[in-house]
mmCIF file as gemmi writes it, N, C-alpha and C atoms, coordinates in Angstrom:
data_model
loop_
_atom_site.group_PDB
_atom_site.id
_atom_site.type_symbol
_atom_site.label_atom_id
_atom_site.label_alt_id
_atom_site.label_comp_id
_atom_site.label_asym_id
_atom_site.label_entity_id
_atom_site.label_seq_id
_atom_site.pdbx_PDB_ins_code
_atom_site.Cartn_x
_atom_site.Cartn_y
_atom_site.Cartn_z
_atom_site.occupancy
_atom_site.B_iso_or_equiv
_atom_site.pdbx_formal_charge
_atom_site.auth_seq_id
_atom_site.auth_asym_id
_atom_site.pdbx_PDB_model_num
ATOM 1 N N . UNK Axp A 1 ? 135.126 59.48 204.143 1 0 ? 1 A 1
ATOM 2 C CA . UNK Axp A 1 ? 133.916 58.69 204.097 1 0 ? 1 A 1
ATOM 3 C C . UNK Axp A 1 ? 134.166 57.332 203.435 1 0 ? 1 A 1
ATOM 4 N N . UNK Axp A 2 ? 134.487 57.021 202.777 1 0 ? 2 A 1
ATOM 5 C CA . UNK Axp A 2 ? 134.896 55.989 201.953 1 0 ? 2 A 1
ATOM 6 C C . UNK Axp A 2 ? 136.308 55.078 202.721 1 0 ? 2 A 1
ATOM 7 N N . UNK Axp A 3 ? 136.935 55.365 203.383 1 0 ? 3 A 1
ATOM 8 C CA . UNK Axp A 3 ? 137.6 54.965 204.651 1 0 ? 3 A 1
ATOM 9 C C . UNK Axp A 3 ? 136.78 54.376 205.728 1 0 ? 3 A 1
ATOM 10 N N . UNK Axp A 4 ? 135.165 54.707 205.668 1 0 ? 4 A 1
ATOM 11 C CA . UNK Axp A 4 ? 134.58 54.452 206.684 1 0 ? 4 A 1
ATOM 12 C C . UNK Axp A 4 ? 133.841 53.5 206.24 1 0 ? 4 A 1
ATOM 13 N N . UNK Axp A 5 ? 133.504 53.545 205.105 1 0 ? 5 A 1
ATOM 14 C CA . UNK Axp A 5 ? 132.119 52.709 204.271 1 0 ? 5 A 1
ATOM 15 C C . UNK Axp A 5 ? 133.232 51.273 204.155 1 0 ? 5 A 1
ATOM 16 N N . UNK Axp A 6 ? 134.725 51.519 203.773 1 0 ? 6 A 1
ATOM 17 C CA . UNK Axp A 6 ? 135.906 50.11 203.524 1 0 ? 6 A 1
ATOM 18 C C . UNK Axp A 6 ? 135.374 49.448 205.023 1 0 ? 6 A 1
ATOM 19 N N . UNK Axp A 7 ? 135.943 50.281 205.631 1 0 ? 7 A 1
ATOM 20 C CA . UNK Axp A 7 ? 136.165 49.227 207.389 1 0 ? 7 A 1
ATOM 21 C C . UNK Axp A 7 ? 134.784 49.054 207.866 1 0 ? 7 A 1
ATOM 22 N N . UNK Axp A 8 ? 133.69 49.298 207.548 1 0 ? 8 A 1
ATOM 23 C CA . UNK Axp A 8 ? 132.376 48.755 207.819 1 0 ? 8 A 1
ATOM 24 C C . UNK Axp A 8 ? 132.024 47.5 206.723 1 0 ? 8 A 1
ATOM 25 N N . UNK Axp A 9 ? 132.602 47.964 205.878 1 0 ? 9 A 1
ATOM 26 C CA . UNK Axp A 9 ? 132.45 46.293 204.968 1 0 ? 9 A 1
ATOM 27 C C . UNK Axp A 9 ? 132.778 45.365 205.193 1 0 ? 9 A 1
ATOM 28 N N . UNK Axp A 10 ? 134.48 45.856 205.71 1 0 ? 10 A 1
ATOM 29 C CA . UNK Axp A 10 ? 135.001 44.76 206.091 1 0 ? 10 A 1
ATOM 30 C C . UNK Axp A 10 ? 134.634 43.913 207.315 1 0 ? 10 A 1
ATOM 31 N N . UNK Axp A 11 ? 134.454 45.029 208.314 1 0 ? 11 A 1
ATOM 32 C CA . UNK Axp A 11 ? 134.026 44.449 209.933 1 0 ? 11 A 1
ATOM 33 C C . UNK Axp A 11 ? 132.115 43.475 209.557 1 0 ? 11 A 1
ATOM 34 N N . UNK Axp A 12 ? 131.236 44.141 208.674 1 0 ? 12 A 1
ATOM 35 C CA . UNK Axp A 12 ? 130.14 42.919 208.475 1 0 ? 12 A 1
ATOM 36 C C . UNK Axp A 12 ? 130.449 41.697 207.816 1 0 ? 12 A 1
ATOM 37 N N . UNK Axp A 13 ? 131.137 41.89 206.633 1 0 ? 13 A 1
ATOM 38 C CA . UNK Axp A 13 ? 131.416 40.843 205.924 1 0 ? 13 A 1
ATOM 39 C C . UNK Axp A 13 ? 132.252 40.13 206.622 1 0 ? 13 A 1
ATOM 40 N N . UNK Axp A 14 ? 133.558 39.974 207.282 1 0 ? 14 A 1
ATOM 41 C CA . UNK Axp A 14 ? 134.349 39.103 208.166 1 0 ? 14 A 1
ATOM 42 C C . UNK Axp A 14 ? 133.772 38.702 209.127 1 0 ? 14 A 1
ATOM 43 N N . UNK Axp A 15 ? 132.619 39.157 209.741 1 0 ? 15 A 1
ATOM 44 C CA . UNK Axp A 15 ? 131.406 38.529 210.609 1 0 ? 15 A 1
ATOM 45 C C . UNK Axp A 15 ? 130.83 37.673 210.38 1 0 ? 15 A 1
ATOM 46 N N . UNK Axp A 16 ? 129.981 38.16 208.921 1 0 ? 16 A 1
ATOM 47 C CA . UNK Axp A 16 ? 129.101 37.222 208.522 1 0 ? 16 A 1
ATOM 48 C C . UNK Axp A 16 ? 129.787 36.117 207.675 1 0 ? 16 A 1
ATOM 49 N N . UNK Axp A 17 ? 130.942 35.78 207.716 1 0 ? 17 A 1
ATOM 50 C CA . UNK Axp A 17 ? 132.042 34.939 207.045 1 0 ? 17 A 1
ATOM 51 C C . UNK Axp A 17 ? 132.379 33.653 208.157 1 0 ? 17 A 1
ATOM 52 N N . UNK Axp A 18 ? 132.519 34.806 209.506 1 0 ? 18 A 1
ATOM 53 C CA . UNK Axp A 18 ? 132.858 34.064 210.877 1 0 ? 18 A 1
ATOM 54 C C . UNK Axp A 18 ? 131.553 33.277 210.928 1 0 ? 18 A 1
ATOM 55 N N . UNK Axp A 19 ? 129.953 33.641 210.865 1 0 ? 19 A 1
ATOM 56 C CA . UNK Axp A 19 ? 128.712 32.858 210.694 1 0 ? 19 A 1
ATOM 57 C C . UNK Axp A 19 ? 128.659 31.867 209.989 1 0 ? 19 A 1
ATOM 58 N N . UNK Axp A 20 ? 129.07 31.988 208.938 1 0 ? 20 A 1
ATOM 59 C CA . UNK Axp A 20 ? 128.695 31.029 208.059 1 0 ? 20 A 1
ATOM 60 C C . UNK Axp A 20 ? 129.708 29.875 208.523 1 0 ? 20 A 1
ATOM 61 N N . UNK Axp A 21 ? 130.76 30.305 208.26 1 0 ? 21 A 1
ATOM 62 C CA . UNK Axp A 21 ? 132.182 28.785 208.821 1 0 ? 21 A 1
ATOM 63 C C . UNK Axp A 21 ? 131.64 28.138 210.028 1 0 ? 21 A 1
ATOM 64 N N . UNK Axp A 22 ? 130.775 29.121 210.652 1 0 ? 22 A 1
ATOM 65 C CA . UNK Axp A 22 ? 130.035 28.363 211.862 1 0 ? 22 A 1
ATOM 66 C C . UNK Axp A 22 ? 129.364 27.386 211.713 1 0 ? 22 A 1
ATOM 67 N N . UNK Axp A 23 ? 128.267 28.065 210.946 1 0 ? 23 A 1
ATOM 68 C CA . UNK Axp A 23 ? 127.349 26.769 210.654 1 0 ? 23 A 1
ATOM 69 C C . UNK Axp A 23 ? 127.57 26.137 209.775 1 0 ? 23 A 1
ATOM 70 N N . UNK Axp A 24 ? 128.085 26.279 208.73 1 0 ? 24 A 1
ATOM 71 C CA . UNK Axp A 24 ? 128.941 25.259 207.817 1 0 ? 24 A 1
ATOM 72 C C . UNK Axp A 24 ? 129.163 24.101 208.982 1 0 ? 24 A 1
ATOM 73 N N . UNK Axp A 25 ? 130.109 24.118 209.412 1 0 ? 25 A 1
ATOM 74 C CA . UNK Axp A 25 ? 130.923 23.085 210.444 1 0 ? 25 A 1
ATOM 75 C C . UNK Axp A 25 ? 130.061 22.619 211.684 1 0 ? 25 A 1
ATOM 76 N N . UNK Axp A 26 ? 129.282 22.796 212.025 1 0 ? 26 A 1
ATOM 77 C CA . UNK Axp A 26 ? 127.99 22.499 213.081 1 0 ? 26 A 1
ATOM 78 C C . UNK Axp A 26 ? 127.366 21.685 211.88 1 0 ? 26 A 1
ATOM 79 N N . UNK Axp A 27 ? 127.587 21.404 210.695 1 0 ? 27 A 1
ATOM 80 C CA . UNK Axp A 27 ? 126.4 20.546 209.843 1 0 ? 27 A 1
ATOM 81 C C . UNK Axp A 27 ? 125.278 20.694 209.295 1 0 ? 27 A 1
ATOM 82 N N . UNK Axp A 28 ? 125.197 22.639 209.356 1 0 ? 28 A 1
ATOM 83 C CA . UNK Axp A 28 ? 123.416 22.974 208.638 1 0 ? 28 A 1
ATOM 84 C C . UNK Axp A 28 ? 123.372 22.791 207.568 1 0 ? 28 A 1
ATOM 85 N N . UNK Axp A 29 ? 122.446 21.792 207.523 1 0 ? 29 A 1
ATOM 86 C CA . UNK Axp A 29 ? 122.203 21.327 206.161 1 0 ? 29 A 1
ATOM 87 C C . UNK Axp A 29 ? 121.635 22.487 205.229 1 0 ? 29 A 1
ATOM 88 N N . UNK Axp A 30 ? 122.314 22.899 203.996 1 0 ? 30 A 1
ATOM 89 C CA . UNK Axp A 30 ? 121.981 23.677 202.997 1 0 ? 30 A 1
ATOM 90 C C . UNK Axp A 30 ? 122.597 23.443 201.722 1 0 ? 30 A 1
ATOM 91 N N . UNK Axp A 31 ? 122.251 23.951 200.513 1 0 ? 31 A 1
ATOM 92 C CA . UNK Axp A 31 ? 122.516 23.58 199.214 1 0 ? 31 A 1
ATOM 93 C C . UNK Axp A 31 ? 124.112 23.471 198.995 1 0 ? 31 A 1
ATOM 94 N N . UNK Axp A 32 ? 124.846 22.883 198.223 1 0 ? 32 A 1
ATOM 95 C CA . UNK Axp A 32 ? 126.229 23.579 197.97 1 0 ? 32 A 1
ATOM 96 C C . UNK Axp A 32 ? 125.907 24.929 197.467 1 0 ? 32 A 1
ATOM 97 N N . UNK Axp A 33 ? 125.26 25.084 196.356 1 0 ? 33 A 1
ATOM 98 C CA . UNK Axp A 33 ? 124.838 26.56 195.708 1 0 ? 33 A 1
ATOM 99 C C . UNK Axp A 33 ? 124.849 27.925 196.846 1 0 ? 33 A 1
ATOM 100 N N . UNK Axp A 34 ? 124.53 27.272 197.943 1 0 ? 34 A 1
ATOM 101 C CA . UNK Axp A 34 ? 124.173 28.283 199.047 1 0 ? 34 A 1
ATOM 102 C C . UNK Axp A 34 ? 125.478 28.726 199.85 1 0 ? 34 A 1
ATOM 103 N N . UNK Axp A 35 ? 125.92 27.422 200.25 1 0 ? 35 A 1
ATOM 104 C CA . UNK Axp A 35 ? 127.863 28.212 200.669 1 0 ? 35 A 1
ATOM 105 C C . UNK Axp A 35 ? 128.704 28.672 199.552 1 0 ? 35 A 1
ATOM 106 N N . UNK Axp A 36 ? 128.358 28.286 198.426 1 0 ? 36 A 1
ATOM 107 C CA . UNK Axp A 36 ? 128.984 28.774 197.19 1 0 ? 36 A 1
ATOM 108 C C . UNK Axp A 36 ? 128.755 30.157 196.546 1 0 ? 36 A 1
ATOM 109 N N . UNK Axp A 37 ? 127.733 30.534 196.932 1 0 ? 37 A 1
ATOM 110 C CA . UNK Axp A 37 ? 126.923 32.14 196.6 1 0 ? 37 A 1
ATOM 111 C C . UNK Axp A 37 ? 127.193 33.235 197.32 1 0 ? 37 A 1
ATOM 112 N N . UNK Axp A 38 ? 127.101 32.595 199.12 1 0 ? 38 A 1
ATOM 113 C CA . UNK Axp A 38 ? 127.847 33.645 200.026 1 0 ? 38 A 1
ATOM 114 C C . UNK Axp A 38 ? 129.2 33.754 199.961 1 0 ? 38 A 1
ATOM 115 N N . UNK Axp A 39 ? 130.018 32.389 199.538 1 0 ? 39 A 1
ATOM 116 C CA . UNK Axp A 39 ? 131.089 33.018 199.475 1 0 ? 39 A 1
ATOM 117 C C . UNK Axp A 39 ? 131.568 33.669 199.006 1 0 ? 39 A 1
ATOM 118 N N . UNK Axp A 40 ? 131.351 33.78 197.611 1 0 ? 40 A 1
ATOM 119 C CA . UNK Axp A 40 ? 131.852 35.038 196.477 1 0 ? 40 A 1
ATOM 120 C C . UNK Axp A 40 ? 131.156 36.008 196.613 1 0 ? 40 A 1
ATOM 121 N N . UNK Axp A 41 ? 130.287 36.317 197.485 1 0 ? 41 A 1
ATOM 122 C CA . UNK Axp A 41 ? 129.824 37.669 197.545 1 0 ? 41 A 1
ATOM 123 C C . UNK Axp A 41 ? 130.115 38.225 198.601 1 0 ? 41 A 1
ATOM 124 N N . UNK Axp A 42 ? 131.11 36.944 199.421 1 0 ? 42 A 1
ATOM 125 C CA . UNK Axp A 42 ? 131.787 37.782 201.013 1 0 ? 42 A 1
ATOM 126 C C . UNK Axp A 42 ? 133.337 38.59 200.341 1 0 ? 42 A 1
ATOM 127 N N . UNK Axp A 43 ? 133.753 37.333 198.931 1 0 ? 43 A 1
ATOM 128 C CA . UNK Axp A 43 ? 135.115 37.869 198.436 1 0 ? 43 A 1
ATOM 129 C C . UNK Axp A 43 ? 134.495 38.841 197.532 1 0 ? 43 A 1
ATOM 130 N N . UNK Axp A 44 ? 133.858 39.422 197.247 1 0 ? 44 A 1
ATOM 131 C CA . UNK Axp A 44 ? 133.843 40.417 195.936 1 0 ? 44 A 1
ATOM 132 C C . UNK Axp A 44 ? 133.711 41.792 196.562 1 0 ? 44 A 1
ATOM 133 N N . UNK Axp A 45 ? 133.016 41.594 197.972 1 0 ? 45 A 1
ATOM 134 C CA . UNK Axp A 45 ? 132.432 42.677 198.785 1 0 ? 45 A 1
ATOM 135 C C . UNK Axp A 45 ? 133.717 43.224 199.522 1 0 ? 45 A 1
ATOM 136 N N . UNK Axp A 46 ? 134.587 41.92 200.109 1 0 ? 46 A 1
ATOM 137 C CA . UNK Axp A 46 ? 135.998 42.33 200.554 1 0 ? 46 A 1
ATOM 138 C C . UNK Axp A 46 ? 136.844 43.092 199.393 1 0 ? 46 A 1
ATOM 139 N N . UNK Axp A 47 ? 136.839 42.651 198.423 1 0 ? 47 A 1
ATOM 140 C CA . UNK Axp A 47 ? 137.65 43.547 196.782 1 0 ? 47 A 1
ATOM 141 C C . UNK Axp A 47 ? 137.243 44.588 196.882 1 0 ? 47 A 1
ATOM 142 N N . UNK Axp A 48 ? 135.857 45.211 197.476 1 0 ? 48 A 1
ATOM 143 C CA . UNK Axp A 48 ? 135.03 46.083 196.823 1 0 ? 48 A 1
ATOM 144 C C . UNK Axp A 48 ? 135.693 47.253 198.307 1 0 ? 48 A 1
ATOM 145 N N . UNK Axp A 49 ? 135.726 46.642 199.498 1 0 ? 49 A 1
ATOM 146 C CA . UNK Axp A 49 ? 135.957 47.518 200.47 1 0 ? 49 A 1
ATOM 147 C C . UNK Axp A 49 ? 137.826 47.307 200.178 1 0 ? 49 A 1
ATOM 148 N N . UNK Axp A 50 ? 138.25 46.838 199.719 1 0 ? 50 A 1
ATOM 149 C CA . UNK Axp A 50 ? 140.055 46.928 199.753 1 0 ? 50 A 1
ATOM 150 C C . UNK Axp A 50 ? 140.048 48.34 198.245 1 0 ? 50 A 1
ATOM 151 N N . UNK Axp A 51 ? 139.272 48.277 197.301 1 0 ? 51 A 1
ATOM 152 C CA . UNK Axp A 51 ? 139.37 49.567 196.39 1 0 ? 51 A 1
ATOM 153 C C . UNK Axp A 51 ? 138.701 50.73 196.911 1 0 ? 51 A 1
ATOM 154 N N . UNK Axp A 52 ? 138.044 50.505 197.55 1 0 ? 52 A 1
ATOM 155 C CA . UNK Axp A 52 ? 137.066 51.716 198.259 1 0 ? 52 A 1
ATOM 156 C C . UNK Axp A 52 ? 138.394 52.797 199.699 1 0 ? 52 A 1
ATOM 157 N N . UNK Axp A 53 ? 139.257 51.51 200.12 1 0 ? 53 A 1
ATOM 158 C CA . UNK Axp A 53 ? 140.145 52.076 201.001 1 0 ? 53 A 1
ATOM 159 C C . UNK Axp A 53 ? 141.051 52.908 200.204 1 0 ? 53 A 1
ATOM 160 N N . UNK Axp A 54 ? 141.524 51.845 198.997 1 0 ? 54 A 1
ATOM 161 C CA . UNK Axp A 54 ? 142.721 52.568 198.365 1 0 ? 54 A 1
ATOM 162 C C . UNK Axp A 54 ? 142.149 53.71 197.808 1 0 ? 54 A 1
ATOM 163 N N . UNK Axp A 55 ? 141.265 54.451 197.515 1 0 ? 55 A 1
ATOM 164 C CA . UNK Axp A 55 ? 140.998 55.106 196.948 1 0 ? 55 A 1
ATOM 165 C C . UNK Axp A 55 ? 140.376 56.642 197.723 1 0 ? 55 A 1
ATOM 166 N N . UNK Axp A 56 ? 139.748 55.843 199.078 1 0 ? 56 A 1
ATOM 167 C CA . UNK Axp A 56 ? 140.091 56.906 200.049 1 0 ? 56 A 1
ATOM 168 C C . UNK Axp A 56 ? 141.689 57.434 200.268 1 0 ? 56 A 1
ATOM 169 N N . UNK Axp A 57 ? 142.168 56.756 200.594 1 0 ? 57 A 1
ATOM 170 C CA . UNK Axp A 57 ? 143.705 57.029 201.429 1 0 ? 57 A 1
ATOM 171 C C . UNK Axp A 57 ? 144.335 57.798 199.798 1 0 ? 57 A 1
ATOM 172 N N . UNK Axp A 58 ? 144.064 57.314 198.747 1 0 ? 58 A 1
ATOM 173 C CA . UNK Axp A 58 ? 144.81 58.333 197.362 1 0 ? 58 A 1
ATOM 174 C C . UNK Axp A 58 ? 143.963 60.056 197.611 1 0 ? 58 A 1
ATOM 175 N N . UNK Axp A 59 ? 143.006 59.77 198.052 1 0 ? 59 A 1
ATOM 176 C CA . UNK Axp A 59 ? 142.086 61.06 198.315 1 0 ? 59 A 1
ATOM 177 C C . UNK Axp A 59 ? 143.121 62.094 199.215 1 0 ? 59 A 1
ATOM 178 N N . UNK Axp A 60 ? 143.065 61.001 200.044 1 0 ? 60 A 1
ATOM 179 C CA . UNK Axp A 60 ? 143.73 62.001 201.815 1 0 ? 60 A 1
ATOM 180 C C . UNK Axp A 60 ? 144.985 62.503 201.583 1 0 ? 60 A 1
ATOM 181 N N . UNK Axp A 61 ? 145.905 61.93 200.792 1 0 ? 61 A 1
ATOM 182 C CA . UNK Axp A 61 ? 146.853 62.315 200.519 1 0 ? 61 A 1
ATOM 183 C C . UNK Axp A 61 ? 147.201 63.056 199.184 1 0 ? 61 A 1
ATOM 184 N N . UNK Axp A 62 ? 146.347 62.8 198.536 1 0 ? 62 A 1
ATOM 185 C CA . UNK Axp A 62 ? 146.59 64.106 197.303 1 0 ? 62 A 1
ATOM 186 C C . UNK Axp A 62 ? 146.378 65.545 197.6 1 0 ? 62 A 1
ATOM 187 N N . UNK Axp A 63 ? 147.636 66.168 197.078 1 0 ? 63 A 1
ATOM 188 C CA . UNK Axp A 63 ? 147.233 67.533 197.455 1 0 ? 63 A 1
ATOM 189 C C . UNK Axp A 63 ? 145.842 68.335 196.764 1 0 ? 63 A 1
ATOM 190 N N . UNK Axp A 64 ? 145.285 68.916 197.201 1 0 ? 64 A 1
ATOM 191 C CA . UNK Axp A 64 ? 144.24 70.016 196.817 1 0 ? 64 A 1
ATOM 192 C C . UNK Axp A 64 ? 144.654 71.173 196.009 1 0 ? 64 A 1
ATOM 193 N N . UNK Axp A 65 ? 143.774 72.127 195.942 1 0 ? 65 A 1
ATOM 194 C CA . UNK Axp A 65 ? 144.124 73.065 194.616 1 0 ? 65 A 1
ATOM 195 C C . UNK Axp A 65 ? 145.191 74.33 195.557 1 0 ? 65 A 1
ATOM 196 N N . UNK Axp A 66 ? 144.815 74.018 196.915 1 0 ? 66 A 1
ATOM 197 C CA . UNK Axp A 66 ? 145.745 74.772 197.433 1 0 ? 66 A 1
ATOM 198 C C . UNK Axp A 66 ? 147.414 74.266 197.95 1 0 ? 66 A 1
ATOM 199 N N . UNK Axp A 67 ? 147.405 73.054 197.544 1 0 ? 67 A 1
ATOM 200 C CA . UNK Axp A 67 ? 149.069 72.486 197.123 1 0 ? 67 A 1
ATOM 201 C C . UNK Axp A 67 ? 148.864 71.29 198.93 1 0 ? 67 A 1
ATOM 202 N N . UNK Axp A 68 ? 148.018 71.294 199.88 1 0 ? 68 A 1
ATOM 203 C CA . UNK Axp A 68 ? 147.306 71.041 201.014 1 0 ? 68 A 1
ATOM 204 C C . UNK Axp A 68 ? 146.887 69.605 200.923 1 0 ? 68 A 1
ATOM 205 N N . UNK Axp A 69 ? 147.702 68.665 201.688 1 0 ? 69 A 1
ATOM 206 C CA . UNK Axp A 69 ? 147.592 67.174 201.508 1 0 ? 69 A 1
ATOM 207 C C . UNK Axp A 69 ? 145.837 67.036 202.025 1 0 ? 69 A 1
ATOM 208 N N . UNK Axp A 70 ? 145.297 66.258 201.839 1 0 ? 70 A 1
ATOM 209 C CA . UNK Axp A 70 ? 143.346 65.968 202.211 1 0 ? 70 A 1
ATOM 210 C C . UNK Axp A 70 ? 143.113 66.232 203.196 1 0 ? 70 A 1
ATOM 211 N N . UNK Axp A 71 ? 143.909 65.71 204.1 1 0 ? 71 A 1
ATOM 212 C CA . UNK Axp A 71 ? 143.898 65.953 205.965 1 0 ? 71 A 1
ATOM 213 C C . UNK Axp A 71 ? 143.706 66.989 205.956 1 0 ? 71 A 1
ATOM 214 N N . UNK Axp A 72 ? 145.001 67.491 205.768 1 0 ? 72 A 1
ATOM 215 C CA . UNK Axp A 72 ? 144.508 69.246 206.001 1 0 ? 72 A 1
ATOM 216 C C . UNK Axp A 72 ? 143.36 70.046 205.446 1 0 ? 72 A 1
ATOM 217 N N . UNK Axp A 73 ? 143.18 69.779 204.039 1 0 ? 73 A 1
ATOM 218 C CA . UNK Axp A 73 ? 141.794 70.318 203.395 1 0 ? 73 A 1
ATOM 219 C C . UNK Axp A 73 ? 140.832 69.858 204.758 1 0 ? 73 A 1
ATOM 220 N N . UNK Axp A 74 ? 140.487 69.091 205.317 1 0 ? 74 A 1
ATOM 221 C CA . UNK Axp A 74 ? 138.866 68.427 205.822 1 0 ? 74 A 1
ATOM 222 C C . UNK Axp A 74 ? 139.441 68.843 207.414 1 0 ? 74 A 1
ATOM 223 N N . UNK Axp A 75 ? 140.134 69.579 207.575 1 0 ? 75 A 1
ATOM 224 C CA . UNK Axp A 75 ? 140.489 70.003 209.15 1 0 ? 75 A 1
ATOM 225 C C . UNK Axp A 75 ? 140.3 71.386 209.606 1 0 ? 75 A 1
């Protein structure tokens, strides 16, 4: 699950990243404060889905109480 929640972060946020550089560069007029706000909350959200992966994938591969790498537990 947390493998799934990373690559959905990533796939909105690199979207809405691709949006904004859009209209940035088309000339919509808006605050600096305003490209300055989304951006660190497109990079903090990307940090947030790159620990959320690593921490799945340490899941999947740690063995279980039955010595059973994650895969196998959830199969």
């Amino acid at each position: 699950m947390l493998l799934a929640i990373a690559a959905w972060n990533v796939l909105i946020w690199l979207t809405f990243a691709k949006n904004l550089h859009a209209a940035y560069v088309d000339g919509e007029d808006r605050a600096t404060g305003y490209w300055v706000a989304h951006t660190i909350l497109i990079v903090v959200d990307l940090v947030i889905a790159v620990v959320l992966a690593r921490l799945g994938l340490r899941l999947l591969r740690s063995p279980g109480p039955d010595g059973q790498a994650g895969r196998q537990r959830f199969m």
